[in-house]
C-alpha positions as CSV (number, residue, x, y, z in Angstrom):
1,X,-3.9,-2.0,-18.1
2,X,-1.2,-0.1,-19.2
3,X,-0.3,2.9,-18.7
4,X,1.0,6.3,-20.2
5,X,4.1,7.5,-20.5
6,X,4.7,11.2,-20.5
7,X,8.0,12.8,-21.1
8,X,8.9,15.8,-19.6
9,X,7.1,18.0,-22.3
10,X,4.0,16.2,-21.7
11,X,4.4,15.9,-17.8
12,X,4.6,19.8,-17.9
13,X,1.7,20.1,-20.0
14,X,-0.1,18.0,-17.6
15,X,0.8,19.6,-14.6
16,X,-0.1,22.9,-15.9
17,X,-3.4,21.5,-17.2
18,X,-4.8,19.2,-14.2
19,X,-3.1,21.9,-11.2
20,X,-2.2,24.8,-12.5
21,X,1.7,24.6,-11.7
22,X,4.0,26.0,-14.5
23,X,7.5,24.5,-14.1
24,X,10.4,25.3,-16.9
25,X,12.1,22.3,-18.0
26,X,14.8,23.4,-16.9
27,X,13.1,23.6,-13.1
28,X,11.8,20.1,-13.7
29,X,15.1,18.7,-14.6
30,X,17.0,20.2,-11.1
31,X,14.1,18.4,-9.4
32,X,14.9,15.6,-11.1
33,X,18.9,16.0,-10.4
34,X,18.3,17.0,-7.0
35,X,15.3,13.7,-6.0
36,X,13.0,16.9,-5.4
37,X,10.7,15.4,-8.6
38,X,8.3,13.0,-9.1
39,X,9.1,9.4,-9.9
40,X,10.5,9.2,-13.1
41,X,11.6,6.1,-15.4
42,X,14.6,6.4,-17.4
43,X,14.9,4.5,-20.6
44,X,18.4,5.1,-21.7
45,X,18.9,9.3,-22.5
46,X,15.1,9.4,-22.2
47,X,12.6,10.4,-19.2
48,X,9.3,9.1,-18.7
49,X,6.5,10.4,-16.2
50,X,3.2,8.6,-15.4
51,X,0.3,10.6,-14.3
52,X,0.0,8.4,-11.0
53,X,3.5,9.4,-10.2
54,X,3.1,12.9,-10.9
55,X,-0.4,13.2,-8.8
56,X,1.3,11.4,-5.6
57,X,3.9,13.7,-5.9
58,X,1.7,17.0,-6.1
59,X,-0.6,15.3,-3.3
60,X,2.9,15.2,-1.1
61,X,4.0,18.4,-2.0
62,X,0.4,19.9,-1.1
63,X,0.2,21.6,2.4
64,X,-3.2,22.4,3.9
65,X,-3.2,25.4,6.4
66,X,-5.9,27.4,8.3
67,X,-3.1,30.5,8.4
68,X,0.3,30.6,7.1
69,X,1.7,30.7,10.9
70,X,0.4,27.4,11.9
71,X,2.2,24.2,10.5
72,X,0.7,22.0,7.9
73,X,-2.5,20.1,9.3
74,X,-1.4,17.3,6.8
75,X,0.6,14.3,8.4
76,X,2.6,13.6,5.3
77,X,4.5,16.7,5.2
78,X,7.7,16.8,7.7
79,X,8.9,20.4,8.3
80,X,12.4,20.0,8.7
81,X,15.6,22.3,9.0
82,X,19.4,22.1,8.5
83,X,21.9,21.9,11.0
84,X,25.3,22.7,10.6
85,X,26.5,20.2,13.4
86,X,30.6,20.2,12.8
87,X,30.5,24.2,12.8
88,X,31.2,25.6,16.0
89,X,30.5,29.2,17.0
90,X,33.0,31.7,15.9
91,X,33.8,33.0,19.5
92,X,35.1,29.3,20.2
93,X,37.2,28.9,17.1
94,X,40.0,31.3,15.7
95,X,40.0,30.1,12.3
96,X,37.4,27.8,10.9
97,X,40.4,26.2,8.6
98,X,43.0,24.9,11.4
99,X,39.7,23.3,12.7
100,X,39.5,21.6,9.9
101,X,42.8,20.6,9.9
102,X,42.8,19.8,13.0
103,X,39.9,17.4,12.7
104,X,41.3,15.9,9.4
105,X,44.6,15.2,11.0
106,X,42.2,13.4,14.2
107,X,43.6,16.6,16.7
108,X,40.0,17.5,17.8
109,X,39.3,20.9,19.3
């Protein structure tokens, strides 16, 4: 069978249609930049969507709550959060830049 492919109009469209979500093009095309998207295919200058790809990626996106201060009941969404593990805090440090330096040049702390 085969199957459709949608460009990013068309994905839009889609989305908008079957869930409701408006994205600019613009939005779509950071989330494609960044790997926040759905699966795409490129074919030279051109994008390509299928609906499959764009309803796993809604379906992962999706998070199913009671209240909005529990965390997700769904087990395919990780919460996660960044860590800034080379900054130090500033009471340690006198200037974030010699640390750097210092770490560059292999002079540690």
């Amino acid at each position: 069978m085969a199957q459709d492919y949608l460009t990013p109009m068309e994905a839009r469209q889609y989305l908008n249609r079957a869930y409701n979500i408006t994205y600019s093009m613009a939005y779509m095309a950071k989330l494609r930049h960044t790997g926040g998207g759905a699966c795409h295919i490129k074919l030279g200058s051109r994008v390509y969507y299928t609906q499959e790809d764009l309803d796993q990626w809604v379906e992962g996106r999706t998070q199913k709550r009671r209240t909005t201060s529990e965390t997700p009941i769904c087990a395919n969404v990780i919460m996660t959060r960044r860590k800034h593990a080379l900054r130090k805090p500033k009471a340690e440090t006198g200037s974030r830049d010699l640390d750097i330096f210092e770490m560059l040049a292999g002079n540690p702390g």
